[in-house]
N, C-alpha and C positions, 0 to 999 in steps of 0.2 A: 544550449540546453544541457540538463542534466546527465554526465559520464559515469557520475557513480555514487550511489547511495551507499551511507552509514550508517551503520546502528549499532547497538552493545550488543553483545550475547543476552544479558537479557531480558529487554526489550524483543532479542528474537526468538528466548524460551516462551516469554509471554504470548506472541502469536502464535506459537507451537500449540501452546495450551488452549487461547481461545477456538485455534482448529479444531483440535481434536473435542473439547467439548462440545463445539455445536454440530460435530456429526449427527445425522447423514448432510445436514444442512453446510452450507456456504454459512463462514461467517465474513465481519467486514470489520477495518478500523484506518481510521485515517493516521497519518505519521505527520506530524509536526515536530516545525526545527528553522533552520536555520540551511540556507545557500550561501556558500563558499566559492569564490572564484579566486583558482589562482593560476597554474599549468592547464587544470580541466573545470569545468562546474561541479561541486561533488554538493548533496544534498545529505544534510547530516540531523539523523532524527533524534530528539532527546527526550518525545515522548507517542508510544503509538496509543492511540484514544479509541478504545472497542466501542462500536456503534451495531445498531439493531440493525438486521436485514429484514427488512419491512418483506422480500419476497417471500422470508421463509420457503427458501427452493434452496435443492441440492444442487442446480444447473445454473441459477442466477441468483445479483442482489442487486438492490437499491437502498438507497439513504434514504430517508423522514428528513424534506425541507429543513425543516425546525432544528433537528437535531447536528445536521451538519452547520447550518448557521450558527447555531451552537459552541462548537469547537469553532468554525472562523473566530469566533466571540473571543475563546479562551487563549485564542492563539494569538492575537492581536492582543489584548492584555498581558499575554508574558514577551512582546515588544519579539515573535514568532512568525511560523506562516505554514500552514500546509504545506511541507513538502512530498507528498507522498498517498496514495492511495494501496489500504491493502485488502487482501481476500483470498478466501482457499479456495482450492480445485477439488473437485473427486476424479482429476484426472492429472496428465502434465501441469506441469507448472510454466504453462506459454498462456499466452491471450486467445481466449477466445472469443470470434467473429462479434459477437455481444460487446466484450471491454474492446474492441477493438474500434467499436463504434464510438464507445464512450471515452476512451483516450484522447480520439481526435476534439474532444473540448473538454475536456480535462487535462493540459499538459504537464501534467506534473508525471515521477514517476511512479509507477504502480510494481506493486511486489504482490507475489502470489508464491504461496504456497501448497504443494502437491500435498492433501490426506493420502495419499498411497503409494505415492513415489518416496515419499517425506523426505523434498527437496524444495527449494526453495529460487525462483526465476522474479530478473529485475527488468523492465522494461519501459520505455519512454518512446512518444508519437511526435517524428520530426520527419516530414515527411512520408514517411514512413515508420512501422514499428522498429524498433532499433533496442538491442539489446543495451541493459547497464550492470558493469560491474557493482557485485555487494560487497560489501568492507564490512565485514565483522569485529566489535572493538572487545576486550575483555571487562 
């Protein structure tokens, strides 16, 4: 599985930005890209894709069917794939008991970002939740 996730600066200004706009709410966006094997698995995102949080809650989100099929769509046309699920906390930046449920079938890694910590936690379900290093590129 996934050791560690890539992105630009930014692509992770950008999720900075869709955080803080959609306070007090949780926002969401999935990370498409491309997996790399070579010493470790490292999942290298080239584009994050903001999607609606149909809960409109501060404490959770969910995808619209349609809209994440969607991005499969686009992501599979630029020859892609999902690697990555993202969304903000109004707390730490760890999983909570909710994504942790959804992790376990969703394996890809999920990045989450703290509105109040304004930090930034990578995480993947292998067995167990398991932390992954971020690689920030310029």
């Amino acid at each position: 599985m996934v050791s560690r996730l890539t992105l630009s600066y930014n692509n992770l200004k950008y999720l900075m930005s869709l955080s803080k706009d959609a306070l007090p709410l949780e926002c969401c966006a999935l990370l498409v890209g491309e997996t790399k094997i070579d010493s470790l698995t490292e999942a290298i995102v080239t584009d994050a894709i903001s999607v609606r949080n149909v809960d409109r809650s501060s404490a959770s989100f969910s995808i619209e069917p349609e809209e994440l099929l969607n991005v499969y769509r686009l992501a599979e046309a630029k020859k892609l794939q999902v690697v990555g699920i993202f969304h903000s906390h109004p707390s730490h930046p760890v999983p909570s008991s909710t994504d942790q449920k959804y992790m376990r079938i969703n394996p890809v890694a999920w990045l989450i970002y703290s509105t109040t910590a304004e930090r930034f936690g990578a995480f993947i379900f292998e067995d167990s939740i398991r932390k992954v290093e971020l690689q920030v590129m310029a």
